[in-house]
Structures are given as C-alpha cells and as structure tokens.
FILO-422544 format. One line per 10 residues: number of its first residue (from 1); their letters; for each residue x, y, z of C-alpha. Coordinates in nm, 4 decimals. Layout:
N
NUM	A	X Y Z; ...
//
This chain:
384
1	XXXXXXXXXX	17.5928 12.2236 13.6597; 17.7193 11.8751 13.5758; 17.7789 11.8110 13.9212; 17.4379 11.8995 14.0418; 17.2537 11.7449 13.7411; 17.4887 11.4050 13.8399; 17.3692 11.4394 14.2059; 17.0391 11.4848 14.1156; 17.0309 11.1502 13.9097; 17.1586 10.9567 14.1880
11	XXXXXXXXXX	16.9238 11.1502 14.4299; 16.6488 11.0421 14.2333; 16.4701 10.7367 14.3095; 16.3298 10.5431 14.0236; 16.0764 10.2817 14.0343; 16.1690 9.9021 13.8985; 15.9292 9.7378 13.6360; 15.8611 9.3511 13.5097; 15.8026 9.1709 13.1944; 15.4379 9.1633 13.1404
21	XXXXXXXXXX	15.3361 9.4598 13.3785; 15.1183 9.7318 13.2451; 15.2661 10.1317 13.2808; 15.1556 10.4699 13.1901; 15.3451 10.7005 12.9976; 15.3553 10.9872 12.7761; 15.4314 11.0311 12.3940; 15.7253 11.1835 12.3736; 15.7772 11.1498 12.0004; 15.5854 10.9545 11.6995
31	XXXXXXXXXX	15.6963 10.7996 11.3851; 15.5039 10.6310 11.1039; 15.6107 10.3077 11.2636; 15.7077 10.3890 11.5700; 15.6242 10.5388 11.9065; 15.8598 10.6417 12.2105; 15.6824 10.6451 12.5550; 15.8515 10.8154 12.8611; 15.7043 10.5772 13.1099; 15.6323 10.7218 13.4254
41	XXXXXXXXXX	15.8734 10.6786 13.7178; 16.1008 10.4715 13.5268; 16.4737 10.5854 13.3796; 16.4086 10.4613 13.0354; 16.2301 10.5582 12.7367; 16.0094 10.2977 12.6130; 15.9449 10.1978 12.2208; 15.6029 10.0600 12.0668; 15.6556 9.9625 11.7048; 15.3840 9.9430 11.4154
51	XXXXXXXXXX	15.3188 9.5938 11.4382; 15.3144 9.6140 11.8155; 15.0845 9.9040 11.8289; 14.8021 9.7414 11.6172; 14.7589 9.3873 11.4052; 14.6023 9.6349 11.1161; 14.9386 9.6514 10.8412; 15.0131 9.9309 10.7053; 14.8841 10.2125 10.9543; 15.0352 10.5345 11.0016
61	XXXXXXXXXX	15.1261 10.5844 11.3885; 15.0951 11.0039 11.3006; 14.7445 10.9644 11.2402; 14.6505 10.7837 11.5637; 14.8471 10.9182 11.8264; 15.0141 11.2970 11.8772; 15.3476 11.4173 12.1120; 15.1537 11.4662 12.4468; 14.8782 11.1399 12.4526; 14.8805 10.9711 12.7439
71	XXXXXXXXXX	14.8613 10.6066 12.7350; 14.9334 10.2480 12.8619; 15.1001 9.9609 12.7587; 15.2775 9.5973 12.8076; 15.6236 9.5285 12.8994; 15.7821 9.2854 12.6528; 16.1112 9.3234 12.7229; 16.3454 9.5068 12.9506; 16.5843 9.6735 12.7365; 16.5904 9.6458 12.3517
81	XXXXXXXXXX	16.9660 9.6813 12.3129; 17.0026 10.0236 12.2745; 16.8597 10.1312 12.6752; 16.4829 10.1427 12.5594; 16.1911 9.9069 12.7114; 16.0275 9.6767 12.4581; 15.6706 9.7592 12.5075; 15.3235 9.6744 12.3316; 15.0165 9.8148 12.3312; 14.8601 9.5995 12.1311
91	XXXXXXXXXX	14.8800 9.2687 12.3391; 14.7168 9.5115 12.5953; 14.3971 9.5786 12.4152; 14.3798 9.2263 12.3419; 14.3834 9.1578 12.7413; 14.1279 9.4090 12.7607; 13.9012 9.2746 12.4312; 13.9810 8.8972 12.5510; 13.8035 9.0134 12.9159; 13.5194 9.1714 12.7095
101	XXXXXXXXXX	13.4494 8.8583 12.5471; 13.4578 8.6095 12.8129; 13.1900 8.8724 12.9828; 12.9522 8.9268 12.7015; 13.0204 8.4876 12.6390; 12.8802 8.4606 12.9986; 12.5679 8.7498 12.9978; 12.4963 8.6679 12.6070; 12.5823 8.9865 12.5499; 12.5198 9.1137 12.1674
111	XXXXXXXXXX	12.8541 9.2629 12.0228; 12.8891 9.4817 11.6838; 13.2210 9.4737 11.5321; 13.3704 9.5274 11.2074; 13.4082 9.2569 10.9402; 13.8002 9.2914 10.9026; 13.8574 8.9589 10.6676; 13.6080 8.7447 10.4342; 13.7885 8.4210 10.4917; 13.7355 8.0521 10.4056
121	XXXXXXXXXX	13.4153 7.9553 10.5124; 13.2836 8.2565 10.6836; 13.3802 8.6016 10.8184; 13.6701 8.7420 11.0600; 13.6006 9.0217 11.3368; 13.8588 9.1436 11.5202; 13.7161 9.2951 11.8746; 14.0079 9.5270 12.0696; 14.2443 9.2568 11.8813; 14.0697 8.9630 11.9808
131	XXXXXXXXXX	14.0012 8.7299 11.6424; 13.6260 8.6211 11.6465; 13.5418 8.3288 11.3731; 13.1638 8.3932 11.2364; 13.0977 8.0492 11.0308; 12.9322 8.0865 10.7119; 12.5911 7.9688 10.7968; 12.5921 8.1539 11.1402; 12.6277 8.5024 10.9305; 12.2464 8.5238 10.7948
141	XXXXXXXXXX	11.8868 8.3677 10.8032; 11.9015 8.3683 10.4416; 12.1520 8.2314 10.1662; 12.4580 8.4829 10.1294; 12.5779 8.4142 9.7154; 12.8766 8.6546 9.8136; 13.0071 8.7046 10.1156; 13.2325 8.9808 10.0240; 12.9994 9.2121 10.0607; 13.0274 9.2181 10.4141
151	XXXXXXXXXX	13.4022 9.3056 10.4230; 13.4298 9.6049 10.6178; 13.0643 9.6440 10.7419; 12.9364 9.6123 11.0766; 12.8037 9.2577 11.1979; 12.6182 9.2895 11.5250; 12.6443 8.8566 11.7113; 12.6610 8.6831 12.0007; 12.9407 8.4354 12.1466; 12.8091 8.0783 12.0823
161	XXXXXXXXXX	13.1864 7.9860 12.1499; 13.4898 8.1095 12.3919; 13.8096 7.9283 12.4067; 14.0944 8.1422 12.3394; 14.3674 7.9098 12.4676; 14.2766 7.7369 12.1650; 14.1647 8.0131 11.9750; 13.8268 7.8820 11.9121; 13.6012 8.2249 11.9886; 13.2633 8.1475 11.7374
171	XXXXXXXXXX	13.0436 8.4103 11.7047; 12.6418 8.3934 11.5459; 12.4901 8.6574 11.3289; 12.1789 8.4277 11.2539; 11.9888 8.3722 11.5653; 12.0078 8.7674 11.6529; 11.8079 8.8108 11.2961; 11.5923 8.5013 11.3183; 11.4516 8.6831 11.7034; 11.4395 9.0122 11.6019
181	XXXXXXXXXX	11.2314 8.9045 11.2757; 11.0122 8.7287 11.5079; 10.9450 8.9989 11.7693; 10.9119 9.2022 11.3977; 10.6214 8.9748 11.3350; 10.4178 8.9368 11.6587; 10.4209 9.3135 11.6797; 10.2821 9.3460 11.3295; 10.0630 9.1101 11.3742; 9.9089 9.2610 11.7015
191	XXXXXXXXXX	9.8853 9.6097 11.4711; 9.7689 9.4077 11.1497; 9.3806 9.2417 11.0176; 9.2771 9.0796 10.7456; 9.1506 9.3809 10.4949; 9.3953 9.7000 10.6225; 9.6130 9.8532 10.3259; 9.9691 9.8367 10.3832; 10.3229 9.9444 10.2086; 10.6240 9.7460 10.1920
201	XXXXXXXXXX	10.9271 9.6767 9.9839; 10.9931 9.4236 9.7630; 11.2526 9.2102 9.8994; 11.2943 8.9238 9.6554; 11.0522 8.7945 9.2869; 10.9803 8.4016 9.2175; 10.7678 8.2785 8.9528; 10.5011 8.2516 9.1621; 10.4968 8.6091 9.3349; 10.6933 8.8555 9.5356
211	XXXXXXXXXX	10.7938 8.8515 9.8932; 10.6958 9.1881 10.0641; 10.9055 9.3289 10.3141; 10.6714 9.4779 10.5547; 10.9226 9.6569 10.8144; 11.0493 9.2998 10.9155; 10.7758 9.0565 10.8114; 10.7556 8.9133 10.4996; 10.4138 8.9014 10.2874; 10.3757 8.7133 9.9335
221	XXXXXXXXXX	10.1731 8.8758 9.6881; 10.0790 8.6138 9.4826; 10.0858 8.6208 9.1427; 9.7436 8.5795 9.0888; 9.7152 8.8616 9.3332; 9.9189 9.1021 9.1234; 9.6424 9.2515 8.8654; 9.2703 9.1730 8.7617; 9.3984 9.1138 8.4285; 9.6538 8.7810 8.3659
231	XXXXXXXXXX	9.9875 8.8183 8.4827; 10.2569 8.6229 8.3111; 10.5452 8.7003 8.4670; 10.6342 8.8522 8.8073; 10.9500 8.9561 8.7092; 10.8140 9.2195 8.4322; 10.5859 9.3825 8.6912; 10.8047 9.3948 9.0121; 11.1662 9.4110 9.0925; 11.3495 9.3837 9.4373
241	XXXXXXXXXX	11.3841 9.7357 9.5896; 11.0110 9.8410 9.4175; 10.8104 10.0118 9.6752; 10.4352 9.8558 9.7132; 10.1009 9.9421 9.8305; 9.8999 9.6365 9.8569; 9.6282 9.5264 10.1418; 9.6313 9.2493 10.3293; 9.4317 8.9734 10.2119; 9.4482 8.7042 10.4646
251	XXXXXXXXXX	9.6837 8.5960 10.7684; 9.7135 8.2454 10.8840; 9.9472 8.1989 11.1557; 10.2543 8.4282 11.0769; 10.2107 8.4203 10.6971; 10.0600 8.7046 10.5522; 9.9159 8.7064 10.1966; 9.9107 9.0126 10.0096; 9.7005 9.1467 9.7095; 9.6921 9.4909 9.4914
261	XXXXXXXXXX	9.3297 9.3470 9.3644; 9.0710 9.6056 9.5347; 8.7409 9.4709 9.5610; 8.6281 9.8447 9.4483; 8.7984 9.8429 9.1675; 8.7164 9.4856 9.0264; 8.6004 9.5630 8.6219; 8.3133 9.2620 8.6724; 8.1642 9.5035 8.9406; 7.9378 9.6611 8.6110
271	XXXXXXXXXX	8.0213 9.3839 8.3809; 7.6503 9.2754 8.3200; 7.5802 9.6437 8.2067; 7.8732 9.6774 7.9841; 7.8655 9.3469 7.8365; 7.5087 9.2696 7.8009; 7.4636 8.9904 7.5686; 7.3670 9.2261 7.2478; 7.6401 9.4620 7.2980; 7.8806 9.5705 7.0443
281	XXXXXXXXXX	8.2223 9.5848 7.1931; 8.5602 9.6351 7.0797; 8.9242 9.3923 7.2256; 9.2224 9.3032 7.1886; 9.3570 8.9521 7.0470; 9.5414 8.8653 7.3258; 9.6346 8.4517 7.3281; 9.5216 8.1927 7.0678; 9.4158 7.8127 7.1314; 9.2924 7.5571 6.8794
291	XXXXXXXXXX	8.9050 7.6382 7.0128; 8.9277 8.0047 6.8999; 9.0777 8.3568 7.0184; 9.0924 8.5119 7.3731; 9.0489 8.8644 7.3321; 9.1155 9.1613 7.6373; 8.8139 9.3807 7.6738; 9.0065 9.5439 7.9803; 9.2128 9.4800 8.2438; 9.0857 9.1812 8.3540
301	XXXXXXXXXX	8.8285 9.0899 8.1597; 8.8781 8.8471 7.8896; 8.6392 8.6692 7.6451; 8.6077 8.4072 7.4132; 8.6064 8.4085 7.0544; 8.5506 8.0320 6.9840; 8.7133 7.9825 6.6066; 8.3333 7.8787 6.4497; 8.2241 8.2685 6.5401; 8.4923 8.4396 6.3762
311	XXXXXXXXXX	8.4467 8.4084 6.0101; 8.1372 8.3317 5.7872; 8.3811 8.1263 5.6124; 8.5273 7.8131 5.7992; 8.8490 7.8669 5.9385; 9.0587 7.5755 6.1239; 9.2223 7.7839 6.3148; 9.2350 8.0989 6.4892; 9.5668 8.2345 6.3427; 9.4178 8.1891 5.9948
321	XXXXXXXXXX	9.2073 8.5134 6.0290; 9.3076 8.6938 6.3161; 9.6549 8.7879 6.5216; 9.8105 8.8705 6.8465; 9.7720 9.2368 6.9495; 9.4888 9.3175 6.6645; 9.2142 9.4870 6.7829; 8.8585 9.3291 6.6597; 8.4636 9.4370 6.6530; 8.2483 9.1642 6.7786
331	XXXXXXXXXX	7.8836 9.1280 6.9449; 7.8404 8.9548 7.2768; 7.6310 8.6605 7.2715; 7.6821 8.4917 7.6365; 7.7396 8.6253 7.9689; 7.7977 8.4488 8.2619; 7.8679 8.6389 8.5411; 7.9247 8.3471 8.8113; 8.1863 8.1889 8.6024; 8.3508 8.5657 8.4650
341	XXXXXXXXXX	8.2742 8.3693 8.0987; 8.1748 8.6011 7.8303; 8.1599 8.4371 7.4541; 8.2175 8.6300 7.1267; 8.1030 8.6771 6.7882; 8.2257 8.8364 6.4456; 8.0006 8.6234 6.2483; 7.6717 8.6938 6.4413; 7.8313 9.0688 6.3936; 7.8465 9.0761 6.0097
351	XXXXXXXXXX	7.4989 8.8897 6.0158; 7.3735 9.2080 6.1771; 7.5425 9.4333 5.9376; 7.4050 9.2365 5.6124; 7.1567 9.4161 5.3908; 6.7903 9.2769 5.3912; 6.7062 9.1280 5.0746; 6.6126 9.3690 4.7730; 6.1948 9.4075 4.7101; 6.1656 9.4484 4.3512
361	XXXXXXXXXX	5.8069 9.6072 4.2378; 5.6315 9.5181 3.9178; 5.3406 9.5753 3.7354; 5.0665 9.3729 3.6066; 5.2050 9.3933 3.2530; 5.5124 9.3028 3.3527; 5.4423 8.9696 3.4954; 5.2021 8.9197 3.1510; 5.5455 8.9862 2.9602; 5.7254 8.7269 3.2148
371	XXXXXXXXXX	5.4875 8.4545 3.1757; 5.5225 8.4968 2.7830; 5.8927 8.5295 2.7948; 5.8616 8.1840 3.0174; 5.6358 8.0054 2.8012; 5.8153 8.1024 2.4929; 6.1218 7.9469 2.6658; 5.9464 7.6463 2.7675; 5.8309 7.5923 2.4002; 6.1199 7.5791 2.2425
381	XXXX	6.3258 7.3133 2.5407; 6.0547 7.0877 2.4288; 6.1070 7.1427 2.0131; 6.4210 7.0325 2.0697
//
C-alpha cells in the first residue's frame, strides 16, 4: 500500500504557484483565527490567519466561513516554515474593492458603505478593505454637533478623490443630499400652489418659527403664522419630530411659507356682532403696559383696557387694580374692525350698574313744616 500510495505521489503532477497569484481552494478546517485552504492542484495546504482574512479585530473565523466553502485568495509567501503557503484573502478583496473604486471614481458612481471609524475630522468607510476618508464638511448639508452618531450607519457618497498610491481616496456625502433635496423641491413644487393644505414634520424650532419638513423641502411657519392668538414662544408650541398640518401660504422661488391660520376660522370673521360697541363681555388679563391692561377675549382677539377705564377711582397703574390671568367684566366702547382694535371699559360698566337717584314724595304740609323748620334756622344764625 505504501508502495503504491509512494508511486502515486510521484505519478502525480502538481501545478507550481507565485507570490502574488490568486488560487482557489477549499476549507479544509477553521479556527477562530485561522483558516487552512487545500488549494487546488497544488501539494500544500495553505493558511489564512485572522488578521489576514479581514482588517475588522477581533472576528471569529467560525462564524464566517464553514469546512467545505470554496474560496480564493493571495499568495504571500511560499512556505511558512512548517510546509504551508502564506496566503491572504484580505489583500484580495482589497484588489477587488480598490478596482471598484477607481470605476465608480470614473462613472461618478454613488457608493453606500458602512461608517467603520468616527475619526479626526470626519468619518472612515472601509469598501471590500479599501479605506475611504469622508471630510467633515463633505458628510452633510447641515451642521453635524456629533459625529458619532454615524458610527456604524450607512453613508451613501461619491469619489471626489482617488489616489491610492498615496492613500488619498475622498469621498462626499453632501452634494448627493444637496441634489436630491433639490430634485425634492422642483417636484413639490410642480405638485404644490399657494392655498393647498399640507402635512409635514417638524425638522428644527428658532425663535422666529419652525422649519417644516415637507417630504424633502423645507417650509417655515412663521411665528406669527402659528395661532390667531399671540405666540410667545415657538418652542412651547412645537418641538422637532411634531407632526403638522398647516397650508401653504405663499411660495416665492423655492421658499415656501407655511401657516396653521385658516381664513375660515379667523375669530374677527363675526367680531362686529360679538363685540358691538355696547356689549357686555367677559376676558382675561393677559399683559400689562403703563397705558392700561390687554385683556384675551379669545384666541386671537385681544382688547384694550386703557388704565383711565378701569376704576372710578384713579389708578396709576394697571397692576394697582387688576392682575395677570384674572378674569374681568367690562363693556365695549370702540370697535375698529380695520385695525382688529377693540377698547374697554369697567368704569363705563359700573356707571351702567349705578342706581338712579332716589325720588322722595312729599306733601304740601310737609314743605309748610320745611320752610318753618328753615326759617326758624335762619332766625336764630342771625341772633347770634
């Protein structure tokens, strides 16, 4: 059996292999940090380690590759020491990813990869091994405050850069966004008109009004498009992530401005019947100046109590009689419905509410009695 199994060795013909060729082979047996290849045609066993296989530390060869896989890979070096050829697989995906690049580089090609590293002054992608640099001002249209956040997320780019010999491969997030926000726009805007109701989501608050996200676009709804009533700050009313249903209220260009004001449901639609000058009516103290009291009838409507109409007494100011948040009686005595001015009055309310001066009857004898009584009176200032 020897014999024939030593004849058949030297029978066999086995092919020769170089530094830096590329074989096949089969798995013949897997470690956590190692891999032995039988590579085909060739008398020797070949060996991939960890570090070889993949430039990810710390992976576990079990759970990537089983007894049986087929597979290719790089000759490093003909014999280890120990009979077995020095292979990698990794420098061969690199090949591969390094080709990849220089193809999409040339076509413009967009590429999504995995953000392996948040690094010094932008983010690191690693594409079939190849090490892409995204600078930090090429990752967004916006200003990133953290860029960890992107550490192990998907970044889709294009190749504004390719020189590997010097390992200068720069890739751009930003101008992807900045054209697809634009195409975002011109088809909204072909879909969009001034008056249609729309729903977006908040997407960031100022002190002057919120940015809409409208699938894409961004529309401001002003702050003095947030309510009919006075809004003092956006923050209270909206926060980023809020779903809104607003309509759109003008677009010049590519900005779009926003409201949630409905002309239908504006309270000075019936204002001259509700607040007829006359009326009784019944606010809210909402702010205070030196010239007297704004007080809320509704949402939206607000009217002046000017500091001479709010007591019979004189006041000097406003906080002397009344407070924020107390609710107060007064009669309307001015409506101006251009202006949205209506003026208030406590004072001309009490006037109302003051008895009429007592009648007293009396009889003819009586006034006799009076003009004696008088007389009497008068008499006796003169005696003395």
């Amino acid at each position: 059996m020897s014999e024939n199994f030593a004849e058949m060795l030297a029978n066999e013909e086995w092919k020769e292999i170089h530094t830096g060729e590329v074989v096949d082979g089969t798995v013949i047996a897997v470690k956590e940090d190692q891999i032995i290849l039988s590579i085909t045609g060739y008398k020797a066993d070949g060996v991939i380690t960890r570090s070889e296989y993949t430039s990810t530390p710390g992976v576990d060869l079990t759970t990537v590759v089983s007894v049986g896989d087929e597979m290719k890979a790089k000759v490093l070096k003909l014999n280890d020491g120990e009979g077995q050829v020095v292979l990698t697989y990794r420098k061969l995906v690199a090949d591969n990813g390094s080709k990849k690049l220089e193809e999409a580089f040339n076509n413009k090609e967009e590429i999504t990869a995995t953000v392996t590293r948040v690094i010094k002054g932008g983010l690191e992608v690693v594409v079939d091994e190849s090490r892409v640099f995204i600078p930090a001002s090429l990752v967004s249209d916006t200003f990133v405050k953290d860029f960890s956040e992107y550490a192990g997320k998907e970044v889709t780019f294009v190749l504004t850069e390719y020189d590997p010999k010097n390992r200068k491969i720069i890739g751009d997030c930003k101008q992807l966004i900045v054209a697809k926000k634009e195409a975002a726009s011109k088809e909204l805007l072909s879909k969009i008109k001034e008056g249609d109701t729309i729903e977006g989501t908040v997407k960031n608050v100022t002190d002057f009004g919120a940015f809409i996200d409208l699938g894409g676009v961004d529309g401001l709804l002003h702050i003095s498009e947030m309510s009919w009533g006075r809004t003092e700050n956006p923050k209270k009313v909206y926060k980023v992530g809020d779903s809104v249903k607003c309509f759109v209220k003008e677009i010049n260009g590519d900005k779009i401005a926003l409201s949630v004001k409905y002309p239908d449901l504006n309270p000075w639609n019936d204002a001259a019947t509700k607040y007829a000058v006359g009326n009784v009516v019944t606010g809210t103290v909402a702010r205070m100046t030196d010239f007297g009291a704004f007080v809320q009838l509704e949402e939206g409507i607000d009217a002046l109590l000017h500091v001479s109409q709010i007591s019979k007494e004189h006041i000097n100011k406003p906080e002397d009689a009344l407070k924020i948040g107390q609710q107060i009686e007064a009669k309307v005595v001015d409506l101006n419905e251009a202006d949205k001015k209506i003026s208030l009055s406590i004072k001309a309310l009490l006037a109302d509410e003051e008895p009429a001066e007592e009648i007293v009857e009396y009889s003819t004898d009586d006034a006799e009695v009076a003009e004696k009584v008088e007389t009497t009176e008068t008499t006796e200032e003169t005696q003395e």
